[in-house]
DOSE-496836 format. One line per field, with one value per residue (C-alpha): x negated, z, y; residue number from 1. Coordinates in Angstrom, 1 decimal. Example, Ala and Ser with C-alpha at 12.3 -4.5 7.8 and 13.67 -1.06 7.14 Angstrom:
2
xx c(-12.3 -13.7)
zz c(7.8 7.1)
yy c(-4.5 -1.1)
k c(1 2)
end
This chain:
287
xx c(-15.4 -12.6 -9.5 -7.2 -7.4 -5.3 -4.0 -3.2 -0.4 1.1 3.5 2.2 1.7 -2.1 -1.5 -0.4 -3.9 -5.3 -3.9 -7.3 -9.3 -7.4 -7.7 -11.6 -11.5 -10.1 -13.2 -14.4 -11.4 -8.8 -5.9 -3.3 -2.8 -1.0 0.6 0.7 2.7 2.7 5.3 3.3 5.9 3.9 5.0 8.4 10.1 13.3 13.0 12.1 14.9 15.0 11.2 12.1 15.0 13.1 9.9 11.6 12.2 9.0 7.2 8.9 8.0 4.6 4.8 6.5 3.5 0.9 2.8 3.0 -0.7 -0.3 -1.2 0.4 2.1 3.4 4.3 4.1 6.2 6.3 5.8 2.8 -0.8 -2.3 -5.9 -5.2 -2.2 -4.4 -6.8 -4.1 -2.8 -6.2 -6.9 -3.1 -3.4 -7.5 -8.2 -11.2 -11.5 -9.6 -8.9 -8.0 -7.4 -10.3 -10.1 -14.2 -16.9 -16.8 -13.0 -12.8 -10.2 -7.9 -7.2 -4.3 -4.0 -4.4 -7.4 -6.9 -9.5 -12.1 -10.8 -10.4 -13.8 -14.6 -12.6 -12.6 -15.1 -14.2 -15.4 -13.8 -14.2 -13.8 -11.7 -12.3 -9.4 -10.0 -7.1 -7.3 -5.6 -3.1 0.0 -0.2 -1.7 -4.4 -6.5 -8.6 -12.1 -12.2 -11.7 -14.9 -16.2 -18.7 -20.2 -23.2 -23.6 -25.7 -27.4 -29.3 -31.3 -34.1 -34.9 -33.1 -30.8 -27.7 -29.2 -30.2 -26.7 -24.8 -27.7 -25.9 -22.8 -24.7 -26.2 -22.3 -21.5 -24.0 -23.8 -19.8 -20.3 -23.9 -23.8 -26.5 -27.8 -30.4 -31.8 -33.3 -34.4 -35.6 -38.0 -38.0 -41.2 -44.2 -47.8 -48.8 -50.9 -48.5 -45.4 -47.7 -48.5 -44.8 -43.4 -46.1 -44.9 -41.2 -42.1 -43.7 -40.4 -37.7 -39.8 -39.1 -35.4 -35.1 -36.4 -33.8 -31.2 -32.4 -32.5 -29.1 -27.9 -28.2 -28.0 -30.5 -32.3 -34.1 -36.0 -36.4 -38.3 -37.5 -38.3 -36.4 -32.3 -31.8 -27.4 -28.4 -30.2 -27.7 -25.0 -27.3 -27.4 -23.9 -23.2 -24.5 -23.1 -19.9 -20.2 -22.3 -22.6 -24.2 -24.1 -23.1 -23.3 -19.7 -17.5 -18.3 -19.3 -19.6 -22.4 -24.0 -24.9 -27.5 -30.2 -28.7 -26.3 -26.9 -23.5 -21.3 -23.1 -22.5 -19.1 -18.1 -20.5 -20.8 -18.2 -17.9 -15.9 -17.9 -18.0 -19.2 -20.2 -20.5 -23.2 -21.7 -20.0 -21.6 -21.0 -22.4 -22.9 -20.9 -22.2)
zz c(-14.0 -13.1 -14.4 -14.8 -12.2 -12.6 -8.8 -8.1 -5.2 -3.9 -1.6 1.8 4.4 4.1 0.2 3.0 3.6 -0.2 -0.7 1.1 -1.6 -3.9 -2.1 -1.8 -5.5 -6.1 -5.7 -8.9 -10.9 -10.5 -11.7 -12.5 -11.1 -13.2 -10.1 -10.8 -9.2 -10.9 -9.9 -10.3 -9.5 -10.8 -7.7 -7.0 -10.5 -10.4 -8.3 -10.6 -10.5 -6.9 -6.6 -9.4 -7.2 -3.8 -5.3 -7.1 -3.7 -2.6 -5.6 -5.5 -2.2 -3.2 -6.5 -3.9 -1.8 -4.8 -5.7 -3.1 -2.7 -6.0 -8.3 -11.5 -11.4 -13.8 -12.4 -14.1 -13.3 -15.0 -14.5 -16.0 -14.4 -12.4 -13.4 -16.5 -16.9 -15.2 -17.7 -20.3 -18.4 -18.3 -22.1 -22.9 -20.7 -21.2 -17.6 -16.2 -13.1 -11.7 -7.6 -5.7 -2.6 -0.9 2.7 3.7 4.4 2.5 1.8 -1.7 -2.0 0.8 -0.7 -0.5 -4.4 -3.6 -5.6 -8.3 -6.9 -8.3 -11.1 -12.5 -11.9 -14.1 -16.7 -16.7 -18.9 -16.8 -13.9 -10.6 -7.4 -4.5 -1.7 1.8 4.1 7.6 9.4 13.2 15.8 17.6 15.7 11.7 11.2 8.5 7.9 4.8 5.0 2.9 4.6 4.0 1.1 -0.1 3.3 3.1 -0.6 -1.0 -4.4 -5.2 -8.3 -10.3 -12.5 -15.4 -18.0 -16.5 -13.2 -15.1 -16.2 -12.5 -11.7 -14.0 -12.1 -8.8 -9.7 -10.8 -7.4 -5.5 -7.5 -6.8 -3.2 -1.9 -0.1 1.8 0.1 -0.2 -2.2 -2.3 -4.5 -3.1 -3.8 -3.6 -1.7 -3.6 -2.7 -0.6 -2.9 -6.0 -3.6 -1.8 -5.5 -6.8 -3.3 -4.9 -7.7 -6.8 -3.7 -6.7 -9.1 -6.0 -4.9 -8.6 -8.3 -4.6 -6.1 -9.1 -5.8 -4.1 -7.0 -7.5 -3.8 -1.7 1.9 2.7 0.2 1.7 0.3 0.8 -0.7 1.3 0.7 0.7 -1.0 -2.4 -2.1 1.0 1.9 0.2 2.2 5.6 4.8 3.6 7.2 7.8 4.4 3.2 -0.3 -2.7 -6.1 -8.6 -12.4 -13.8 -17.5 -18.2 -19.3 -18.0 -14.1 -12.5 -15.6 -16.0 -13.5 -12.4 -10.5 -11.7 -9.3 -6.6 -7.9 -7.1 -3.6 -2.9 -3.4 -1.7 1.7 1.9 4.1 2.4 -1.0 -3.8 -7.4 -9.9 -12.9 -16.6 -18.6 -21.1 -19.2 -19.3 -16.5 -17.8 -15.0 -16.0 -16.5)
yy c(2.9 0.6 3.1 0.1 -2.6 -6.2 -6.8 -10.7 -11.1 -14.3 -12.0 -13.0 -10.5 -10.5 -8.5 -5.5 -4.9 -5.0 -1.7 -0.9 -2.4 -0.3 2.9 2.5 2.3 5.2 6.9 4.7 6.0 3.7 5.2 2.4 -0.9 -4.2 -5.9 -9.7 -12.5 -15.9 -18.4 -21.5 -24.8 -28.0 -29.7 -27.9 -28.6 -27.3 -24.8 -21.8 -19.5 -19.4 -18.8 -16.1 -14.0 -14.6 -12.8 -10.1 -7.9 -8.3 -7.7 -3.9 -3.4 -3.9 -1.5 1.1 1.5 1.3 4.0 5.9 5.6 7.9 5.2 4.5 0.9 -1.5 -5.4 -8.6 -11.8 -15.3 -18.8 -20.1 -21.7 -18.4 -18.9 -18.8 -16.7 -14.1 -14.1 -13.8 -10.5 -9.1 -9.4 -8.0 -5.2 -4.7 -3.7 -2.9 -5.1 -8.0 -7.7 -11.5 -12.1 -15.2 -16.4 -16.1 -18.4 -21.7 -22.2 -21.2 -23.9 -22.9 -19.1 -16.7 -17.9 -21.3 -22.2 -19.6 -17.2 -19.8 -20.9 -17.2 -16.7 -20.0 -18.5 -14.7 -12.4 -9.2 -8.0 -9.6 -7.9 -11.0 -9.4 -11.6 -12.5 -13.5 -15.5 -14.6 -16.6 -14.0 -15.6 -15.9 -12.3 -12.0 -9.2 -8.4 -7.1 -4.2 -1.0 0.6 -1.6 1.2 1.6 -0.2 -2.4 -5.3 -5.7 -9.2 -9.0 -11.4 -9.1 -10.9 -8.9 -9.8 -8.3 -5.0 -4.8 -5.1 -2.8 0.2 -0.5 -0.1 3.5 4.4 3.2 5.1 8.5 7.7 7.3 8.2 5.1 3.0 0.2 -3.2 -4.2 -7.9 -10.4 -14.0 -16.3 -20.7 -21.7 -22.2 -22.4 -19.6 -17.7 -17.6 -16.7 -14.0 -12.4 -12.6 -11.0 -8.0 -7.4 -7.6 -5.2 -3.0 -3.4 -2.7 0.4 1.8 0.9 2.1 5.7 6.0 5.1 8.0 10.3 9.6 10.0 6.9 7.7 5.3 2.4 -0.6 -3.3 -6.8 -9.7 -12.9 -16.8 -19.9 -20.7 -17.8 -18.3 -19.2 -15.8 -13.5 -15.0 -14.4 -10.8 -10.1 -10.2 -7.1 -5.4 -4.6 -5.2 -7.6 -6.7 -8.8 -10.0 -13.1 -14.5 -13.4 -16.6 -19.7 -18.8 -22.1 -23.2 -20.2 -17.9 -15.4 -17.1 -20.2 -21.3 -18.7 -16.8 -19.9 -20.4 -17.0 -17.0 -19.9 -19.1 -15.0 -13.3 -9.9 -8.3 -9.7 -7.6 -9.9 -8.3 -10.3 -9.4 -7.5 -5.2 -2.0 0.6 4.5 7.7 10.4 13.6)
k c(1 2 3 4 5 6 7 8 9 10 11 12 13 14 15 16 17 18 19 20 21 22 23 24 25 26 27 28 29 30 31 32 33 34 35 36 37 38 39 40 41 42 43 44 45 46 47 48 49 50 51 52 53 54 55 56 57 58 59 60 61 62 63 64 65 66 67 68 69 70 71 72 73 74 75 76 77 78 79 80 81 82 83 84 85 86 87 88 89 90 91 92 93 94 95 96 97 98 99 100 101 102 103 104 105 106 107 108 109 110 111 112 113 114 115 116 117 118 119 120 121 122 123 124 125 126 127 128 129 130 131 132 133 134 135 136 137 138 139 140 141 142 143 144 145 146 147 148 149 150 151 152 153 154 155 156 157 158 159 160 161 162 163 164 165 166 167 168 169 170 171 172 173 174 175 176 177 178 179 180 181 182 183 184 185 186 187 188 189 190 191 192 193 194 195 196 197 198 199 200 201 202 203 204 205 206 207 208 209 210 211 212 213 214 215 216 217 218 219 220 221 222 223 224 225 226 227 228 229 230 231 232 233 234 235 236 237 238 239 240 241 242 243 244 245 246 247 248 249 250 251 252 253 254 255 256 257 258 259 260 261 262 263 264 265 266 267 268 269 270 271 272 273 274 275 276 277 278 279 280 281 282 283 284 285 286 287)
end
């Protein structure tokens, strides 16, 4: 499903720990990895060719151990905006998903990218898959969140046809992995009666999609309807999940979303790896 995969690195020590993300995807076919460092110097002018030979070293250390992992590597280095330059290296190279590093919970603007985690996902058509980091205390060591990202997925749907589209990527997921998963989809308060007759019928609708899970191998499928923010909710139950996956309108992510502006909440508050999945991106089982 995600054969080629665009890797983002600013060459701090946290990148170490993405080669995790990168192994977990193996199981979903990644074969070869674009490693990506932009040197970005708005503020530094003047400063480019020594940002250039100070990155070079470390950028091959990283393309060692990609390698060694037994993936195929190629690396990319310019100046240029990162957003942007990203999504310029995506197109060229056509890859299948873009991996970028985020600190968790609410700090969007304070990434291991700087701000470019959020401003690819304004700008990027492809799938993006969200990878937290969490900054501990014990000296400057960070630590990414994505050791067993397939150990229990989180899938938010409305029912809408960008959420039937993530939803084929789920079922690649679970025939992939046979993993656990829940489902949920959530509801704004409304007068008791309507809300009571809509949590019905999407009980009725998840039941149907929990039994296609099964068929395909989910160690365990549960359900949930709840009530109230729905970015809000998602975000409460990512802490017990390892993985959200969910669809967006494809270009355009901060104006048009899935559930409106429940993407962009989500990605600013949950605490887990994120795979957001545009529209018209179509992932197909295998045989």
């Amino acid at each position: 499903m995600f054969t080629k995969v665009l890797l983002c690195t600013d060459l701090s020590p946290a990148m170490d720990n993405m080669l995790t993300c990168l192994g977990q995807l193996k199981s979903l076919g990644t074969e070869e990895v674009i490693l990506a460092h932009i040197v970005y110097v708005a503020n530094t002018p003047g400063l480019e060719d020594s940002l250039m030979r100070d990155a070079g070293p470390r950028l091959a250390e990283e393309r060692k151990k990609l390698e060694e992992a037994g993936l195929k590597v190629q690396t990319e280095m310019f100046l240029g905006k990162p957003a942007y330059s990203l999504v310029d290296l995506a197109d060229r190279h056509d890859v299948d998903l873009i991996l970028v590093g985020s600190h968790g919970y609410g700090t969007l603007t304070s990434l291991v990218l700087g701000n470019v985690s959020e401003r690819l996902l304004s700008l990027s058509g492809r799938p993006v898959l969200l990878s937290r980091i969490k900054t501990f205390r014990q000296g400057r060591e960070r630590h990414i969140e994505c050791g067993r990202i397939f150990s229990r997925v989180l899938f938010p749907t409305d029912f809408s046809d960008p959420a039937e589209l993530a939803y084929n990527c789920l079922r690649v997921v679970i025939k992939t992995t046979g993993c656990p998963v829940t489902l949920v989809t959530v509801r704004s308060k409304k007068e008791r009666s309507v809300l009571e007759q809509e949590h019905k019928i999407d009980a009725s609708r998840l039941e149907r999609l929990r039994e296609d899970l099964e068929k395909l191998g989910s160690a365990e499928v549960n359900i949930e309807t709840r009530t109230g923010d729905p970015g809000k909710k998602i975000s409460e139950m990512a802490r017990d999940h390892s993985l959200i996956i969910m669809g967006t309108h494809g270009r355009g992510f901060s104006k048009r979303l899935l559930m409106g502006s429940v993407a962009h909440k989500v990605a600013r508050e949950a605490e887990i790896p994120i795979l957001f999945m545009p529209a018209h991106c179509l992932c197909e089982l295998g045989e």
